[in-house]
MARZATOR-731326 format. One record per residue (C-alpha): x, y, z; residue in one letter; residue number from 1. Coordinates in steps of 0.5 Angstrom, whole numbers, m for minus. Each point is the difference from the previous one (the first is absolute). Example, Ala and Ser with C-alpha at 12.3 -4.5 7.8 and 13.67 -1.06 7.14 Angstrom:
# MARZATOR-731326
<marke><c1>25</c1><c2>m9</c2><c3>16</c3><rest>A</rest><nr>1</nr></marke>
<marke><c1>2</c1><c2>7</c2><c3>m2</c3><rest>S</rest><nr>2</nr></marke>
# end
This chain:
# MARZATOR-731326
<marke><c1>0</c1><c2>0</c2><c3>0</c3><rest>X</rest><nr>1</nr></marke>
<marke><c1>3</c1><c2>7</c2><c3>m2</c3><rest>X</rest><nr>2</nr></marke>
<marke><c1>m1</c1><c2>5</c2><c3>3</c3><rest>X</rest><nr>3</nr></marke>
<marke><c1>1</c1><c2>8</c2><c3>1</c3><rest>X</rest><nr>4</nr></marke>
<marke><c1>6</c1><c2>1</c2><c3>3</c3><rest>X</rest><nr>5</nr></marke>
<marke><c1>5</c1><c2>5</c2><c3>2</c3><rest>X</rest><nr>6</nr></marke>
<marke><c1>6</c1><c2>1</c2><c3>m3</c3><rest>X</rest><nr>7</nr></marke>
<marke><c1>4</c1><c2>0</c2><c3>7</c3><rest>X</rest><nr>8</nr></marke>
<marke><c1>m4</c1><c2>m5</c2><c3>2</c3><rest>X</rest><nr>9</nr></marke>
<marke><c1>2</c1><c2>m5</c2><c3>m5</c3><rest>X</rest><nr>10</nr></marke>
<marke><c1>6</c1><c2>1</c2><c3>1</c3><rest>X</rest><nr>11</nr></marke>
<marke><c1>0</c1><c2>m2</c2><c3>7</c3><rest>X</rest><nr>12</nr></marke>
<marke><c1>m4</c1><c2>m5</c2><c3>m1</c3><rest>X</rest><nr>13</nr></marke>
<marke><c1>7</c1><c2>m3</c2><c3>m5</c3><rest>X</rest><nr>14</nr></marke>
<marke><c1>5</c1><c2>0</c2><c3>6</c3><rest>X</rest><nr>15</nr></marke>
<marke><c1>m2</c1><c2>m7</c2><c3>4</c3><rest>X</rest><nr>16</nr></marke>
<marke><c1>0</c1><c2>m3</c2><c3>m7</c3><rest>X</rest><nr>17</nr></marke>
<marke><c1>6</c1><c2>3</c2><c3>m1</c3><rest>X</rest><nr>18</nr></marke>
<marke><c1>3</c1><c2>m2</c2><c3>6</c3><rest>X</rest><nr>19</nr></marke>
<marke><c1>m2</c1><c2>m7</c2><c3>m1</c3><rest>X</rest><nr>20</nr></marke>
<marke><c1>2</c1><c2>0</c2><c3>m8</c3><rest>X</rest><nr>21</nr></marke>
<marke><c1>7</c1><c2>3</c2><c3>4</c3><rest>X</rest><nr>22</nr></marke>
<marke><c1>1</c1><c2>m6</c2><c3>5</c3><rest>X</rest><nr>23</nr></marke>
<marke><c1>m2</c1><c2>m5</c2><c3>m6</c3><rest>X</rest><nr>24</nr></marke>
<marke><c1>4</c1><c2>2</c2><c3>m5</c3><rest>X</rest><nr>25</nr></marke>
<marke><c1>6</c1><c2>3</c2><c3>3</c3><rest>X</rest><nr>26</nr></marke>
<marke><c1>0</c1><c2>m5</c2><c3>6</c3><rest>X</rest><nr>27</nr></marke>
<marke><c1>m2</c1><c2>m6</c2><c3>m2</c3><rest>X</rest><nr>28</nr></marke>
<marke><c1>3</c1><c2>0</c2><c3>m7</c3><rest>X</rest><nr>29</nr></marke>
<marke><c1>7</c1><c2>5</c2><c3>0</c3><rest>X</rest><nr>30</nr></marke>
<marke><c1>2</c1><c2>m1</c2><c3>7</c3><rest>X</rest><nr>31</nr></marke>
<marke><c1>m2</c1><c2>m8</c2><c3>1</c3><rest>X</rest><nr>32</nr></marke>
<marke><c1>4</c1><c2>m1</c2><c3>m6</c3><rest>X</rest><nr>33</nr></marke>
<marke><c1>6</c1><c2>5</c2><c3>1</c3><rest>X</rest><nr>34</nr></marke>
<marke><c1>1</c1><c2>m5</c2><c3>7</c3><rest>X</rest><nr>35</nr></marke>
<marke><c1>m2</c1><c2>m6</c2><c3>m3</c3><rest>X</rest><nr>36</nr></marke>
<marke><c1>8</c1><c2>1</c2><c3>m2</c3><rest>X</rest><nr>37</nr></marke>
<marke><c1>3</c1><c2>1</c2><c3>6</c3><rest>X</rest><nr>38</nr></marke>
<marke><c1>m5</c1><c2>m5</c2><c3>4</c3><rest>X</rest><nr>39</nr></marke>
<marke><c1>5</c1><c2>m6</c2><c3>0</c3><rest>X</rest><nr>40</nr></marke>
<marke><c1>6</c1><c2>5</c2><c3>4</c3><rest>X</rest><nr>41</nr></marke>
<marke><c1>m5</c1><c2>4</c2><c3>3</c3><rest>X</rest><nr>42</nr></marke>
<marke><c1>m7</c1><c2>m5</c2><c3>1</c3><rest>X</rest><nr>43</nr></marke>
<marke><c1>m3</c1><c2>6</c2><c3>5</c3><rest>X</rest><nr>44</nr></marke>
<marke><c1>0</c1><c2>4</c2><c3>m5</c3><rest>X</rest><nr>45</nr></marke>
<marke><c1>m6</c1><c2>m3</c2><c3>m2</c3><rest>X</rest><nr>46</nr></marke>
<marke><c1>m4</c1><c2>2</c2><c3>6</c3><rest>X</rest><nr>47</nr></marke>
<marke><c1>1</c1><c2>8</c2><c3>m2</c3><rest>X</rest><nr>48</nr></marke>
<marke><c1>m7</c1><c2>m1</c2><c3>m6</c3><rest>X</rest><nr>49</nr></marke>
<marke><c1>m4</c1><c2>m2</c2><c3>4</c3><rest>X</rest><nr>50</nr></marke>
<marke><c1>2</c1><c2>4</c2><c3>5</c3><rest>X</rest><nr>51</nr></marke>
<marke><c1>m1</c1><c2>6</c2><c3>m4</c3><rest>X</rest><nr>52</nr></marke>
<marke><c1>m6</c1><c2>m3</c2><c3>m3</c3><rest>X</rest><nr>53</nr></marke>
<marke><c1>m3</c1><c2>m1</c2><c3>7</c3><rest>X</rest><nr>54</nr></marke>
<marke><c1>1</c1><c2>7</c2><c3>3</c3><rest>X</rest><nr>55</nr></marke>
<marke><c1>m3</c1><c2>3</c2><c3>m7</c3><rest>X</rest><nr>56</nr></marke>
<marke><c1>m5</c1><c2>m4</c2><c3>0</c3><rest>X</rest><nr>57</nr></marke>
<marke><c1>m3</c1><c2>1</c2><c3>7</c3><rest>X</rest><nr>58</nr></marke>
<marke><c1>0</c1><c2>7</c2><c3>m1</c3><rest>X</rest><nr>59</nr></marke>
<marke><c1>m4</c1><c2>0</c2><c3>m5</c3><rest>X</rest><nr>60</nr></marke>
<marke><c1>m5</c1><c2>m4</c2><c3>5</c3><rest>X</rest><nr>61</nr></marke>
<marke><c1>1</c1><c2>5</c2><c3>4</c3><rest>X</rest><nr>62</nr></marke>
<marke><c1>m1</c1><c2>5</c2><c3>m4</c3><rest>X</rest><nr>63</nr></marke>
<marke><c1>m6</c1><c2>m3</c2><c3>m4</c3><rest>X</rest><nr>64</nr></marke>
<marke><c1>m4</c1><c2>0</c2><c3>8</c3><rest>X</rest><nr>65</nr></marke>
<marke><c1>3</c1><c2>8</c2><c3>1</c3><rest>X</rest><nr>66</nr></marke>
<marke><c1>m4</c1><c2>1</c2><c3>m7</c3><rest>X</rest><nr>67</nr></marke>
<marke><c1>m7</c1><c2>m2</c2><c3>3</c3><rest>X</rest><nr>68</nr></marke>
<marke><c1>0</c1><c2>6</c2><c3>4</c3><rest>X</rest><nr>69</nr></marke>
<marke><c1>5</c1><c2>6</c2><c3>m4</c3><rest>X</rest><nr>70</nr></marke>
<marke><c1>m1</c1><c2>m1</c2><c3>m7</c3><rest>X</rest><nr>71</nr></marke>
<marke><c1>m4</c1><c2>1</c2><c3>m5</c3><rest>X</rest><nr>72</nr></marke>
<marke><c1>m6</c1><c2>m5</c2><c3>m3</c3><rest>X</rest><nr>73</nr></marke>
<marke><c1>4</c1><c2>m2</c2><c3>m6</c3><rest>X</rest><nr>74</nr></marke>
<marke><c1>6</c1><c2>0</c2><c3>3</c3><rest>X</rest><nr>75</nr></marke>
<marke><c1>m2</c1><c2>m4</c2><c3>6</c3><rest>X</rest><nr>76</nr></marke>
<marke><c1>m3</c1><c2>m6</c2><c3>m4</c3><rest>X</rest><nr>77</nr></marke>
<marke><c1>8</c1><c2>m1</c2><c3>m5</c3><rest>X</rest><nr>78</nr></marke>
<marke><c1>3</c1><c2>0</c2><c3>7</c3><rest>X</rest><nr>79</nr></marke>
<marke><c1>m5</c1><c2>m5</c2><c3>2</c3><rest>X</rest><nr>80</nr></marke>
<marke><c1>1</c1><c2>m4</c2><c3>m7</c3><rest>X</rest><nr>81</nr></marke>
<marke><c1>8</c1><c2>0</c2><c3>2</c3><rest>X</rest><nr>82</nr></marke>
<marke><c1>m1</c1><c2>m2</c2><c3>7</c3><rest>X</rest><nr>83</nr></marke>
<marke><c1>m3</c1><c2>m7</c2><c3>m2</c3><rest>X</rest><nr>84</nr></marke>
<marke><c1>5</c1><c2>m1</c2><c3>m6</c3><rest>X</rest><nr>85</nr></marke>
<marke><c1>5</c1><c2>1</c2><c3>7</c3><rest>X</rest><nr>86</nr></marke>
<marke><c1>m3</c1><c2>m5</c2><c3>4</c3><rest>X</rest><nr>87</nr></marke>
<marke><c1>0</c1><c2>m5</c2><c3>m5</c3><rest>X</rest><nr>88</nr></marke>
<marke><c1>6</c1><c2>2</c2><c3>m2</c3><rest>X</rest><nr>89</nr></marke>
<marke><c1>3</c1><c2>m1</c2><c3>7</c3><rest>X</rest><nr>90</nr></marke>
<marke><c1>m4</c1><c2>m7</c2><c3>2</c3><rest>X</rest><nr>91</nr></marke>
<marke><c1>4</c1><c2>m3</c2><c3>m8</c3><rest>X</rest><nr>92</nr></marke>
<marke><c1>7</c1><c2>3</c2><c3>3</c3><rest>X</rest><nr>93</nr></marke>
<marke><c1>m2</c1><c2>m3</c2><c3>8</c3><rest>X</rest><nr>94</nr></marke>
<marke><c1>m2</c1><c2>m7</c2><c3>m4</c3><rest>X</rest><nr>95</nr></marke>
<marke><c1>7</c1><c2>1</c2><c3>m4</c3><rest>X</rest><nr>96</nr></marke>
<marke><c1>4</c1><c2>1</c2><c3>6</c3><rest>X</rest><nr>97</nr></marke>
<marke><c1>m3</c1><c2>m6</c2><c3>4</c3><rest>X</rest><nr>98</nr></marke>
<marke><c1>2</c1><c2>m5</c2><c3>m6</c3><rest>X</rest><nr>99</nr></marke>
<marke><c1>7</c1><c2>3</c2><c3>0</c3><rest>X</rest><nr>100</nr></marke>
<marke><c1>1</c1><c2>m1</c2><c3>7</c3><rest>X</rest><nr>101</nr></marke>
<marke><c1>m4</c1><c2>m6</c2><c3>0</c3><rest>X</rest><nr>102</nr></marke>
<marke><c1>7</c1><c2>m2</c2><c3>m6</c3><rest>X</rest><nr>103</nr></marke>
<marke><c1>4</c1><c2>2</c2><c3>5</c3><rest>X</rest><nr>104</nr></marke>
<marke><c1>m2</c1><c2>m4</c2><c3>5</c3><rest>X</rest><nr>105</nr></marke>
<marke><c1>0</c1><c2>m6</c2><c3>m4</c3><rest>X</rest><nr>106</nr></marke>
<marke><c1>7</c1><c2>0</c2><c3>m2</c3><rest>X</rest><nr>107</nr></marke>
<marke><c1>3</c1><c2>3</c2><c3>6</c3><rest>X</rest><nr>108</nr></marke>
<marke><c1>3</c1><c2>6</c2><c3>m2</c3><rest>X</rest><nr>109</nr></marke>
<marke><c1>4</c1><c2>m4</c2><c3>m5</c3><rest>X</rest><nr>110</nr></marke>
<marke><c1>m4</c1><c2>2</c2><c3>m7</c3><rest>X</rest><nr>111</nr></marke>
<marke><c1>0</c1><c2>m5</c2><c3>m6</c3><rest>X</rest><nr>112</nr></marke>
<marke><c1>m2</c1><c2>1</c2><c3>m8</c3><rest>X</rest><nr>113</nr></marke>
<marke><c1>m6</c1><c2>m4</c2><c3>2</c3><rest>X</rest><nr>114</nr></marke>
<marke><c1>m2</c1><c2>4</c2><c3>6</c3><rest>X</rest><nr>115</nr></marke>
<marke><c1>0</c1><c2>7</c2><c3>m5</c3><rest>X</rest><nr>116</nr></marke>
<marke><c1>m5</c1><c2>m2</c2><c3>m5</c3><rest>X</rest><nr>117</nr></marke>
<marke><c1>m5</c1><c2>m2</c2><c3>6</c3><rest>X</rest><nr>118</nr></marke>
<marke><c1>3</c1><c2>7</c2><c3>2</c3><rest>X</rest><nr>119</nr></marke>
<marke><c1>m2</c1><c2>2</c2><c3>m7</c3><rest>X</rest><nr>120</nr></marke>
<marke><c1>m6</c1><c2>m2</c2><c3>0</c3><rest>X</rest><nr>121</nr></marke>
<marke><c1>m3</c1><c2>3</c2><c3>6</c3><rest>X</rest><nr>122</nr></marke>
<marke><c1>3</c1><c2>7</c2><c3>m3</c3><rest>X</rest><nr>123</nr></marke>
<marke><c1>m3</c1><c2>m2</c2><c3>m6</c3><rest>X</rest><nr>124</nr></marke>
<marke><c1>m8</c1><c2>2</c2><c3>2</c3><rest>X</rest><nr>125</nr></marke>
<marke><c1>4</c1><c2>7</c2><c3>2</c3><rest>X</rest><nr>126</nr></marke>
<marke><c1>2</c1><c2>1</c2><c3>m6</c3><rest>X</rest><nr>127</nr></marke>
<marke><c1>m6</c1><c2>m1</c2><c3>m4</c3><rest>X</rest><nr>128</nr></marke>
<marke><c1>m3</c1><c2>4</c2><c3>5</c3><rest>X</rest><nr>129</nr></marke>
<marke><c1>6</c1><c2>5</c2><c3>m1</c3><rest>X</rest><nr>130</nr></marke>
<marke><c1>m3</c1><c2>1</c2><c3>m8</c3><rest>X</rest><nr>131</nr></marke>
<marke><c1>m7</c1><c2>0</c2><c3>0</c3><rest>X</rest><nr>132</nr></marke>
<marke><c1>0</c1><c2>5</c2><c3>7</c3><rest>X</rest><nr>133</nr></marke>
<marke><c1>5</c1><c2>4</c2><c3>m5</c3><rest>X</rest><nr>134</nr></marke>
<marke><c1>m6</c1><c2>1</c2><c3>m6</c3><rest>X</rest><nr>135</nr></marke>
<marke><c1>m6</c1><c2>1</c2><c3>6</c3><rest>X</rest><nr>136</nr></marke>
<marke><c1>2</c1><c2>5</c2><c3>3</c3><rest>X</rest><nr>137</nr></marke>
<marke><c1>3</c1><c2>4</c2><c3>m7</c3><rest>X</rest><nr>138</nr></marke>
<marke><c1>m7</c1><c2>m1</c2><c3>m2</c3><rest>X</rest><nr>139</nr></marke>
<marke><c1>m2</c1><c2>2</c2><c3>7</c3><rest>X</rest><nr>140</nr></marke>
<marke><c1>5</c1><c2>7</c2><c3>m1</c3><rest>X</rest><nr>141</nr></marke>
<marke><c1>m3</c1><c2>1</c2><c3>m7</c3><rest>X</rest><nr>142</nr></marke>
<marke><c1>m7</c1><c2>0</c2><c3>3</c3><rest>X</rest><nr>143</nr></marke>
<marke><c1>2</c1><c2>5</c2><c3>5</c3><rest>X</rest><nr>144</nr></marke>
<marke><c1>2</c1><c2>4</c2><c3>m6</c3><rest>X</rest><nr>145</nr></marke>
<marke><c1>m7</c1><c2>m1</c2><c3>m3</c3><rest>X</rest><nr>146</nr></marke>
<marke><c1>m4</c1><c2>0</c2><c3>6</c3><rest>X</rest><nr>147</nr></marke>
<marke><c1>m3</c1><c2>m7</c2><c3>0</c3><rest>X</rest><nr>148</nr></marke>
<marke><c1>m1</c1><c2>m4</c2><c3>6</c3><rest>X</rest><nr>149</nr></marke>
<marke><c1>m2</c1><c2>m7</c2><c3>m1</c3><rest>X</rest><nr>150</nr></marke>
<marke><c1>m7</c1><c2>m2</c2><c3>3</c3><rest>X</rest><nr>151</nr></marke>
<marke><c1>1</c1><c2>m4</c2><c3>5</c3><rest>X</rest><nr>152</nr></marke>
<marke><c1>3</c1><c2>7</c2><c3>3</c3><rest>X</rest><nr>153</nr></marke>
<marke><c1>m4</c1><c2>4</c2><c3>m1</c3><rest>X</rest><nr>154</nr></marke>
<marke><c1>m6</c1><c2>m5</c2><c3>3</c3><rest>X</rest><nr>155</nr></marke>
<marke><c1>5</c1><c2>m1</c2><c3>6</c3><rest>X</rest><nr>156</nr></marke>
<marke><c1>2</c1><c2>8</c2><c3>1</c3><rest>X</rest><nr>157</nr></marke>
<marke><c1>m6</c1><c2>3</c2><c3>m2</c3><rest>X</rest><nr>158</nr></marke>
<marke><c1>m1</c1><c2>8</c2><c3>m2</c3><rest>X</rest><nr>159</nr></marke>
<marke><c1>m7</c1><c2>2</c2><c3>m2</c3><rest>X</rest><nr>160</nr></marke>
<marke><c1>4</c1><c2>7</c2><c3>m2</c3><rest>X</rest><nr>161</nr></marke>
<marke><c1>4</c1><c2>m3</c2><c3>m5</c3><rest>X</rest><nr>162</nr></marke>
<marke><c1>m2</c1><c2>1</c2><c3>m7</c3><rest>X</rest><nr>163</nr></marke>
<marke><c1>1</c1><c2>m4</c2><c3>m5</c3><rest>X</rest><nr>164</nr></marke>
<marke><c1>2</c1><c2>2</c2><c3>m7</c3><rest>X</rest><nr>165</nr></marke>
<marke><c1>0</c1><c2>m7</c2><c3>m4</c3><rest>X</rest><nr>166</nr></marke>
<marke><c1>m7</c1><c2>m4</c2><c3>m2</c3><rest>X</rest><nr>167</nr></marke>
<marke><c1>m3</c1><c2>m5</c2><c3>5</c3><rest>X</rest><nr>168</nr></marke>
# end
């Protein structure tokens, strides 16, 4: 549903999408695989992307729960969008972390080639997460842009005073 809107409005309504596409893209994707290098020498470098995944994607929890009583409309439901895709988000990495430590355990801290590609498989629900999230919330930030909300929002956070330019 596309629906008139401020441009300044509009802009904030991008930032949590922003922020999320940040922590996808740079984090998980250039930052995983600068370290994946170095992991053998220096395996706790691997801990800094869920690290920096985690705080940034707290934050967009706790910002999205600020948003219900500071911002705007249009601008509170994009930050509540984002807020659900980080809590998915965090329960994958949670069930990602415990299937590596779960390898860990089972080898007693002396990893073989066999042990990675049972690591490797519970990363891999991750990654493809990873890329479908990186196409949501890039439409989700292009839609901010447009000043479209999915209906399944708009039901869950009405406004009768907003007003609807597109055709029922």
């Amino acid at each position: 549903m596309q629906f008139e809107i401020s441009e300044n409005e509009k802009k904030q309504a991008r930032h949590p999408h922003e922020i999320f596409l940040t922590n996808l893209i740079t984090n998980h994707v250039l930052v995983f695989i600068a370290l994946l290098g170095m992991a053998r020498t220096f395996p706790l470098l691997m801990l800094v992307t869920p690290s920096i995944s985690l705080c940034l994607l707290l934050y967009i929890l706790f910002r999205a729960r600020r948003s219900l009583t500071r911002d705007p409309w249009f601008v509170k439901c994009h930050w509540q969008i984002s807020a659900r895709r980080s809590r998915l988000f965090i329960v994958l990495l949670a069930v990602m972390g415990l299937v590596v430590f779960g390898v860990l355990l089972v080898s007693g801290g002396d990893l073989k080639p066999q042990h990675y590609a049972f690591a490797g498989v519970g990363a891999l629900p991750v990654m493809l997460t990873t890329l479908a999230l990186i196409m949501m919330e890039s439409d989700a930030m292009h839609q901010a842009r447009l000043g479209k909300l999915p209906g399944r929002i708009v039901r869950q956070f009405p406004n009768p005073d907003a007003i609807r330019v597109d055709k029922e």
